[in-house]
C-alpha distance (Angstrom), angle and dihedral (degrees) to the residues before:
residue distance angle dihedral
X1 . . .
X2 3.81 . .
X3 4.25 83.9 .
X4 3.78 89.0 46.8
X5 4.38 90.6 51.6
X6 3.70 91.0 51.6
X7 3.60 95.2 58.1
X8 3.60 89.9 39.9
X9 3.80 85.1 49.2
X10 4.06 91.8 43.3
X11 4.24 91.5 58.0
X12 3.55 91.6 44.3
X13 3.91 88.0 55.7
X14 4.32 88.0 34.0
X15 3.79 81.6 53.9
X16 3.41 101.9 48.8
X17 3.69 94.9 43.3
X18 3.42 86.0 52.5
X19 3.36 98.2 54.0
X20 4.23 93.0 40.5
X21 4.05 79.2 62.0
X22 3.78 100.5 44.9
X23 3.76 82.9 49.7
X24 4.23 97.1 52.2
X25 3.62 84.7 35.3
X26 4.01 95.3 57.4
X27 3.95 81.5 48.1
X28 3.50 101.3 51.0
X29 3.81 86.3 52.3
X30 3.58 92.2 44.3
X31 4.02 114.9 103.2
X32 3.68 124.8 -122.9
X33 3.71 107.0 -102.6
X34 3.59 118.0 -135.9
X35 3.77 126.1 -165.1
X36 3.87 127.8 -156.0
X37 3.80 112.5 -157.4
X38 3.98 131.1 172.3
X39 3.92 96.5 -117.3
X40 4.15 96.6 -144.6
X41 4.33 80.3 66.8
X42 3.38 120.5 8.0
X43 4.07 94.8 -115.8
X44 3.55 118.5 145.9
X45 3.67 113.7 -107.5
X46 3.57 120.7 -144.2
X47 4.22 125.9 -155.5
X48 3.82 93.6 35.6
X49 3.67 103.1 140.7
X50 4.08 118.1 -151.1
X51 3.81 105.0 -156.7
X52 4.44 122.5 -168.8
X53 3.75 131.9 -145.6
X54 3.44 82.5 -100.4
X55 3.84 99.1 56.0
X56 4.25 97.5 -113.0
X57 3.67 98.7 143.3
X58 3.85 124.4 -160.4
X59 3.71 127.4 -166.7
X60 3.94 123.8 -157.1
X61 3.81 113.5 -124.0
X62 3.91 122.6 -128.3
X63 3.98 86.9 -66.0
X64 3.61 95.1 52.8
X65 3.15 99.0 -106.2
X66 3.74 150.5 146.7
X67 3.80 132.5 -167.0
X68 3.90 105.2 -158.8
X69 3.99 112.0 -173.6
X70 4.52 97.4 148.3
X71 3.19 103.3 135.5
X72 3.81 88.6 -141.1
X73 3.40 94.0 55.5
X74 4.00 97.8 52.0
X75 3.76 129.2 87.0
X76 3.85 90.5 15.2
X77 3.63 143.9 89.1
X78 3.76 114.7 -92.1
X79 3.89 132.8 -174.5
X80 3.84 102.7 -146.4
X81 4.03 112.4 -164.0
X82 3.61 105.1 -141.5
X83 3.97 119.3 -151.5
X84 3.70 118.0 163.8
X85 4.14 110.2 165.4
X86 3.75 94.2 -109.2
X87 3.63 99.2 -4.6
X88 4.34 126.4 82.7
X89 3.70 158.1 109.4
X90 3.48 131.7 -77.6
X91 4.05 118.3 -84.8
X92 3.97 110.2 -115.5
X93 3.32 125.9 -135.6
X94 3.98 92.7 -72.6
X95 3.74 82.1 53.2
X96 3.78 88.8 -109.8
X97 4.00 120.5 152.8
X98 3.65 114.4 -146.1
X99 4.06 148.8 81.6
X100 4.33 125.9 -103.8
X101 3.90 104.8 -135.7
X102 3.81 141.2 162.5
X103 3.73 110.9 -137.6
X104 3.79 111.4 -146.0
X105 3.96 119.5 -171.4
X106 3.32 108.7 -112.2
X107 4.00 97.3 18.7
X108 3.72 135.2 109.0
X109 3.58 128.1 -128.2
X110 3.57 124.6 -168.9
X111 4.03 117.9 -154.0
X112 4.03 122.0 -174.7
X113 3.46 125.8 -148.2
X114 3.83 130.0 -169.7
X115 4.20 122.2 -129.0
X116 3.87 111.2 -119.1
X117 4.19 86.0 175.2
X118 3.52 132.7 76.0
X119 4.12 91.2 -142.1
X120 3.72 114.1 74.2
X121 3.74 114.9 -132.9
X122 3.85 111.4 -125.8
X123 3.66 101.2 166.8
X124 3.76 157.5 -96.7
X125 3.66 123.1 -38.9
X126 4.02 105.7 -171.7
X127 3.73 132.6 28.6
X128 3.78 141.6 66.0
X129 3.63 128.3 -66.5
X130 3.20 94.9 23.4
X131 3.73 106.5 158.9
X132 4.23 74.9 14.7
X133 4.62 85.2 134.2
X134 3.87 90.3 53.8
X135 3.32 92.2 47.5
X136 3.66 94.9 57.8
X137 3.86 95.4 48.5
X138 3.86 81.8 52.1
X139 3.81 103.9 -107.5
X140 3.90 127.0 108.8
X141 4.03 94.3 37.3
X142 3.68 95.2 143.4
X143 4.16 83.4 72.0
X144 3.85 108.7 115.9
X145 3.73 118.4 -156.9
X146 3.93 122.6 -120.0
X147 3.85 100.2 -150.1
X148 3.43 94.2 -122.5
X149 4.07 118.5 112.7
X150 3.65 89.1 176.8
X151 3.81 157.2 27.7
X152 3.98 153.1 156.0
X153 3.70 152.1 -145.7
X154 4.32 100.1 -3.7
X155 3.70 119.3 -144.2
X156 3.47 119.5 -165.4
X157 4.11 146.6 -162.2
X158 3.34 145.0 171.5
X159 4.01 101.8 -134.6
X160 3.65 122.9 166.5
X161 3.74 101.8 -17.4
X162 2.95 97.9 -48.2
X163 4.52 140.4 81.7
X164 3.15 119.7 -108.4
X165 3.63 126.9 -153.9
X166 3.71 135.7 -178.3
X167 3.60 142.0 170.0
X168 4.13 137.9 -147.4
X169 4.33 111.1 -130.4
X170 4.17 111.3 -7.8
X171 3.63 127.5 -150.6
X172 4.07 115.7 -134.8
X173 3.92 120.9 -169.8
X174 3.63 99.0 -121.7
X175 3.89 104.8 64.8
X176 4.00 138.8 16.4
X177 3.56 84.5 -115.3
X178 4.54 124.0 61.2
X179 3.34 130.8 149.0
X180 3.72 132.4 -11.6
X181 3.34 112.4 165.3
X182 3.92 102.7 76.0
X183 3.75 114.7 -72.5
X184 4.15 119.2 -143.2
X185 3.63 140.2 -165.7
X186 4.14 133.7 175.4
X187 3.93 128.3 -133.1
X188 4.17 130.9 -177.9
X189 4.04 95.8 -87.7
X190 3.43 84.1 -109.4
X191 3.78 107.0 50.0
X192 3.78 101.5 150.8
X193 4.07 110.5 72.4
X194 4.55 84.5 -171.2
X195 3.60 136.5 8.0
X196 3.90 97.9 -128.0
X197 3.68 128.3 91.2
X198 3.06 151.7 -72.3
X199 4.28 81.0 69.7
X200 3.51 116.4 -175.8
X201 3.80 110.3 173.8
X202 4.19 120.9 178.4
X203 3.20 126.3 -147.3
X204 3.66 136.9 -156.2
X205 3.93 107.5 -131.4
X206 3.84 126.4 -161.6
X207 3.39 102.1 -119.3
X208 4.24 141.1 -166.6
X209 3.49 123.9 -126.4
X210 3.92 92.3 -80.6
X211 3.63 88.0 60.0
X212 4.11 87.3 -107.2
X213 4.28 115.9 138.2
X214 3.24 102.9 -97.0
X215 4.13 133.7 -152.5
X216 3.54 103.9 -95.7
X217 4.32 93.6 -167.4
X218 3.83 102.7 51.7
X219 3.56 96.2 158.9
X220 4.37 127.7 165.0
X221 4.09 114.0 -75.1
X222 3.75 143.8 65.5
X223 4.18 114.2 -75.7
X224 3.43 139.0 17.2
X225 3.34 130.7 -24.9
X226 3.65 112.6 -139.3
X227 4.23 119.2 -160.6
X228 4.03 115.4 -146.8
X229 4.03 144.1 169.0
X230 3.90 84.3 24.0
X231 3.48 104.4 -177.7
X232 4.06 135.2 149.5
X233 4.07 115.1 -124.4
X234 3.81 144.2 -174.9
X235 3.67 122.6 -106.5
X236 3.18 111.2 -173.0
X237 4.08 123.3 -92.6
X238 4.15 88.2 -17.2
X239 4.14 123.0 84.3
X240 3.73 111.3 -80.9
X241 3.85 123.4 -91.4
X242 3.81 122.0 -131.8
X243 4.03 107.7 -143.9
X244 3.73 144.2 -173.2
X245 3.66 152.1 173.3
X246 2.86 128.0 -105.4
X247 4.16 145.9 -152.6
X248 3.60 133.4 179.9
X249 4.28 111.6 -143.4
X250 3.65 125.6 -143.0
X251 4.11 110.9 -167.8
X252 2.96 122.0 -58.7
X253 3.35 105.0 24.5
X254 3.78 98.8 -60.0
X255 3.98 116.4 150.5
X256 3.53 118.5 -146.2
X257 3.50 115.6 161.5
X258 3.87 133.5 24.2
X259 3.89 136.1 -176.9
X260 4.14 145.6 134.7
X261 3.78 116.9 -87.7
X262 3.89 125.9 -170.7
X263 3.90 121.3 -130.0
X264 3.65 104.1 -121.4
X265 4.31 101.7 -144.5
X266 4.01 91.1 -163.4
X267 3.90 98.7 52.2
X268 4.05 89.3 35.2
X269 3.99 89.5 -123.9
X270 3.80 146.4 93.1
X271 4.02 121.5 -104.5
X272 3.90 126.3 -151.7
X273 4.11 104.3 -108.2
X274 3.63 87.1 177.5
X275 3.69 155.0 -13.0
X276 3.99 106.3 -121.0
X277 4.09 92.5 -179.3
X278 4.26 151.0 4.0
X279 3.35 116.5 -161.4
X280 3.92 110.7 -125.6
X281 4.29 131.4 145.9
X282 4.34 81.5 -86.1
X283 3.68 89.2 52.3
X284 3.86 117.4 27.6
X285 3.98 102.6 155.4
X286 3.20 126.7 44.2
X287 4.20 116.4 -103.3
X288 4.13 121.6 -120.7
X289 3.80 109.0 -72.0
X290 4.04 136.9 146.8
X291 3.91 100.9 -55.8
X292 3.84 135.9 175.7
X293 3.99 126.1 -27.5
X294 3.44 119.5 2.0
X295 4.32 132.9 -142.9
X296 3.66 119.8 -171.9
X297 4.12 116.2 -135.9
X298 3.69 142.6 -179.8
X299 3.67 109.4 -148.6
X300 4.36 115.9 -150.6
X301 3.25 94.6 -85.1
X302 3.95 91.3 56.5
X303 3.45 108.5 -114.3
X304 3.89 116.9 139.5
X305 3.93 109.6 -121.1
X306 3.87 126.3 -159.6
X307 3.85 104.1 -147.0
X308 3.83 125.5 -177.4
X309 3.98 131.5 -171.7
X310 3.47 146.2 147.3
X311 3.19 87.7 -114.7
X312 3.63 104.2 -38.4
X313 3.56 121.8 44.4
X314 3.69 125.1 -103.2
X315 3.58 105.8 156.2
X316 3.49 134.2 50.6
X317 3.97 144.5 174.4
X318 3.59 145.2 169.0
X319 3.97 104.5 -63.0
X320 3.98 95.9 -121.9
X321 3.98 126.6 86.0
X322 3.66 86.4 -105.3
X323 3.60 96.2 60.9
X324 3.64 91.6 43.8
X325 3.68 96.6 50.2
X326 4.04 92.6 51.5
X327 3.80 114.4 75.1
X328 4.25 84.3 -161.6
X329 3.81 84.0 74.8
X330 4.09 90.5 49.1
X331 3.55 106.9 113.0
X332 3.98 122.1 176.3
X333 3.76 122.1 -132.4
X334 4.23 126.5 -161.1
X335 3.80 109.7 -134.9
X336 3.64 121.0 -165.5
X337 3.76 114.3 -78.1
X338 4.21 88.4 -138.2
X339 3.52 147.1 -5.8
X340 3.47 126.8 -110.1
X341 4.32 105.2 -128.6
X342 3.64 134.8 -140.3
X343 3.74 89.6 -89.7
X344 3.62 91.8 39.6
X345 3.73 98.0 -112.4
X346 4.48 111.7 131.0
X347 3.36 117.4 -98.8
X348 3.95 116.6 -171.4
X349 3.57 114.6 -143.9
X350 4.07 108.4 -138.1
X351 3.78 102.4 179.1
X352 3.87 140.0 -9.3
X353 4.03 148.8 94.0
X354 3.79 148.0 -76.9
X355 3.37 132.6 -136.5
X356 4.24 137.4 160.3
X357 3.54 113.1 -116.3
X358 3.99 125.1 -146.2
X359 3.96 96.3 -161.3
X360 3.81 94.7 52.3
X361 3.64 96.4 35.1
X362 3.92 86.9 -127.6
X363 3.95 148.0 88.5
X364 3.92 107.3 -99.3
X365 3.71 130.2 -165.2
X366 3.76 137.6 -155.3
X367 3.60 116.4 -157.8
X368 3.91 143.8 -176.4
X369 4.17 104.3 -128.3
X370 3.84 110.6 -128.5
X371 4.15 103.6 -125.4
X372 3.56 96.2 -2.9
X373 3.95 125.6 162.6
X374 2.57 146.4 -92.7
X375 4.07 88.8 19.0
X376 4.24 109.0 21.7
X377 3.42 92.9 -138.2
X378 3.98 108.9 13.0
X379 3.85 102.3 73.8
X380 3.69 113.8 101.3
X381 3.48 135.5 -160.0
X382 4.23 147.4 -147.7
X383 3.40 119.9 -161.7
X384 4.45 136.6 154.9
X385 3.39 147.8 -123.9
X386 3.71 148.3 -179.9
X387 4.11 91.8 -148.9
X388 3.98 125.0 27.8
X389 3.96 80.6 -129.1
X390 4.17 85.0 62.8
X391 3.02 150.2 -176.2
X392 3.55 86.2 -141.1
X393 3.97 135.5 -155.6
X394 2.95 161.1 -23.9
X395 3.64 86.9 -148.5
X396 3.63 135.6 -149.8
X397 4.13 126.9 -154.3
X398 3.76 96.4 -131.8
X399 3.84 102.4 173.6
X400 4.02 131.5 28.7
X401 3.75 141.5 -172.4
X402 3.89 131.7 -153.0
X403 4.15 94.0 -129.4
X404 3.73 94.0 -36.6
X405 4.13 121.2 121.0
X406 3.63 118.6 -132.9
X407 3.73 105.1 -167.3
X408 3.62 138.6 -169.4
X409 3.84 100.1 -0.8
X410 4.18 112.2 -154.5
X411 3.84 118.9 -157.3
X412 3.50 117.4 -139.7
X413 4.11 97.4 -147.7
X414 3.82 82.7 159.7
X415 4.03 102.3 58.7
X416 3.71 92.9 67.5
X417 3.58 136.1 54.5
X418 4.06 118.6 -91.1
X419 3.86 95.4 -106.9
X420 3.97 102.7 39.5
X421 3.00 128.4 118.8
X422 3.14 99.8 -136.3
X423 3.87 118.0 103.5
X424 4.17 114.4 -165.2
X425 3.68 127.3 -166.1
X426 3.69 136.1 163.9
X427 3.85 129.4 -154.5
X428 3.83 136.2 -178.4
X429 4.22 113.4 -108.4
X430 3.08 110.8 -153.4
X431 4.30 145.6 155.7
X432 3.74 85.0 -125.9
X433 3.93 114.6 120.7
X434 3.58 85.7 5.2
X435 4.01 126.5 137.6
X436 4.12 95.0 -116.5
X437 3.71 105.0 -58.3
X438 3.50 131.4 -170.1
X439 4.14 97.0 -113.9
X440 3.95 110.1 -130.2
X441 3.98 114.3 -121.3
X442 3.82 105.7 -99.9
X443 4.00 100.3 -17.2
X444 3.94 80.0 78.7
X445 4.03 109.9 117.4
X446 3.94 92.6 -5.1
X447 3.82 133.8 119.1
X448 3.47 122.6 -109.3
X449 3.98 132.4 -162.1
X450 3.57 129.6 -131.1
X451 3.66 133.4 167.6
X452 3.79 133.2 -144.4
X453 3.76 127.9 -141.9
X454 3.58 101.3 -136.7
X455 3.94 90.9 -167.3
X456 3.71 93.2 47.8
X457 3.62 104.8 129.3
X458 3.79 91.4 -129.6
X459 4.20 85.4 76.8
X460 3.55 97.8 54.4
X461 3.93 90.7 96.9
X462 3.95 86.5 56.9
X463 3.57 86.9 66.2
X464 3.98 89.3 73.4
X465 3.65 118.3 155.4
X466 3.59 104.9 -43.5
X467 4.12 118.7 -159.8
X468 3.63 97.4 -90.9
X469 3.23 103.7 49.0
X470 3.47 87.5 42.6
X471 3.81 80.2 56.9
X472 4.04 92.7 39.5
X473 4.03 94.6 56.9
X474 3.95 93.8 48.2
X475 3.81 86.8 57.2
């Protein structure tokens, strides 16, 4: 018995050594964590890129963080550059931007950056691996991937209780070339429970057979077909019809053919209605029709407008299906060719979107600046009005890149409630228009969310001197 007890006794302690070195063994291989946080709030910031000597660079995910497990970089001093489009570190006296740590498996280390921008970064929306660091230090595993490594310009609509969202070409992992004929997914209409990150927001793709996203505008003709003013309407005693533009691309960019389509809710995709222009020598440009991102309005004398822009409106039509469908209710607006900044220099608005705003009493706007600097098309811009029609500004640059573009911002009026504060708006980052950047692993081509602080005292000078008081201090 006593022979039979020590061997019981000698694979209890076998075990439990074994287990003590399955333990140190899981830490050894364990990467050193680090963790990216704004240093004003202690949020995780996501797209901060930490670059070596030797040019490795690692990006943190949409909770900031990084999973380091190089074997090179372990168990040694490294200088990390640190670049973060609005976010950093202090230069040192070489002028140098970056941190000196010594990554330990296993370990944390905790680097803070200041905010440059007015936006705060919360995160990317689209794309693979997005939570693809956390994942690797063993946290977030419950993430599912979409499928999609890739998207542009979002449109979006709340249609039938539900939001719609949907995208211009999509990038797939298994070939150079995805989807080009407008890819689409649904959410709750309310998909965000808070506006800080980490943000981790699900959608609902239309998919094939194969379970791929699928193009949800396939219509007849060579190139892309690209899906605009996307927007849900009334129509009279019937269920309300989501509708679009839409234009068919020859390379490069070369439009050719433009008319309304219909999303069909049985068959989960949209339907030409009708084709509004071909180009041809008789008719090179395309004529006035329902284009880019749309803002509903009732004028004084109370009738309910439909007005579309990119940002600022020049188009409008009766706000039902009928008025949308009948060119004879078209009418064409002129918005202002540029906006007047804090410092009173122009800034030209290239693309964007409007929406009315219950905590500043006012319609806003977030727009893309045409030529900008220091990126040409990746500085964005806030700016008010008492009308959508304007006058608009002053205007404040709210969000900058370091030779990145930022494209085609959307705001999300709709996400929050009517009197926050809060002020959320999504763009596409991409190389595109760029002066040779350095793409960034999976943020490439992708949207990303920010949000705005609308009573951040950096915006009072936006307020300006709106019409009525204009009107108030004459009396």
């Amino acid at each position: 018995m006593k022979t039979a007890a020590r061997r019981c006794g000698a694979m209890r302690l076998t075990g439990g050594m074994l287990a003590l070195l399955v333990a140190k063994a899981a830490i050894a291989a364990a990467p050193c964590r680090i963790e990216v946080v704004d240093k004003e709030n202690g949020w995780p910031v996501p797209l901060v890129e930490l670059r070596t000597t030797s040019d490795i660079v690692l990006v943190t995910d949409n909770a900031g963080l990084i999973a380091v497990d190089q074997p090179d970089l372990l168990g040694r001093e490294i200088w990390f550059g640190v670049a973060g489009h609005g976010y950093g570190v202090r230069p040192d006296g070489f002028g140098s931007r970056g941190v000196r740590v010594t990554p330990k498996a296993g370990e944390t280390i905790r680097i803070e950056v200041e905010r440059s921008i007015i936006a705060k970064r919360l995160g990317r929306l689209t794309g693979g691996g997005i939570f693809a660091e956390s994942q690797q230090l063993g946290e977030r595993r419950d993430w599912k991937e979409s499928g999609v490594f890739g998207c542009d310009t979002v449109q979006v609509a709340n249609h039938r209780g539900r939001r719609f969202w949907l995208w211009g070409d999509t990038d797939l992992p298994f070939y150079p070339l995805g989807v080009f004929d407008s890819t689409s997914a649904t959410t709750s209409l309310r998909p965000l429970k808070r506006f800080e990150p980490p943000i981790a927001l699900e959608y609902d793709y239309f998919r094939n057979e194969k379970g791929v996203p699928r193009g949800v505008a396939n219509f007849p003709g060579d190139g892309p077909t690209w899906i605009g003013g996307y927007v849900s309407l009334p129509d009279g005693d019937r269920p309300p019809k989501l509708v679009a533009t839409y234009l068919k691309i020859k390379p490069p960019l070369d439009a050719y053919e433009a008319g309304v389509c219909v999303w069909d809710d049985d068959a989960e995709r949209f339907e030409p209605l009708r084709k509004v222009w071909t180009k041809s020598d008789a008719t090179p440009e395309r004529p006035l029709m329902p284009d880019g991102h749309p803002a509903f309005w009732r004028d004084e004398a109370g009738k309910e407008w439909l007005l579309f822009g990119n940002p600022l409106p020049n188009f409008r039509c009766p706000a039902t299906f009928a008025g949308w469908k009948d060119a004879a209710q078209w009418e064409r607006l002129e918005p202002q060719r540029s906006i007047k900044s804090i410092d009173g220099a122009d800034v030209t608005p290239h693309t964007g979107s409007i929406a009315w705003n219950e905590f500043r009493g006012r319609w806003v706007t977030i727009f893309m600046e045409r030529f900008g600097k220091p990126s040409a098309f990746g500085e964005v811009w806030y700016a008010e009005a008492d009308a959508p029609t304007g006058p608009w500004g002053p205007a404040a640059k709210v969000l900058s890149h370091d030779n990145y573009t930022f494209y085609n911002p959307r705001l999300h009026a709709e996400l929050t409630d009517a009197k926050s504060p809060v002020l959320l708006f999504e763009g596409t980052y991409t190389t595109l228009f760029a002066d040779h950047p350095q793409p960034t692993p999976r943020y490439e081509y992708n949207q990303m969310l920010y949000r705005l602080d609308l009573d951040d005292p950096r915006l009072a000078g936006t307020r300006g001197n709106s019409a009525k008081e204009t009107a108030d201090e004459r009396k």
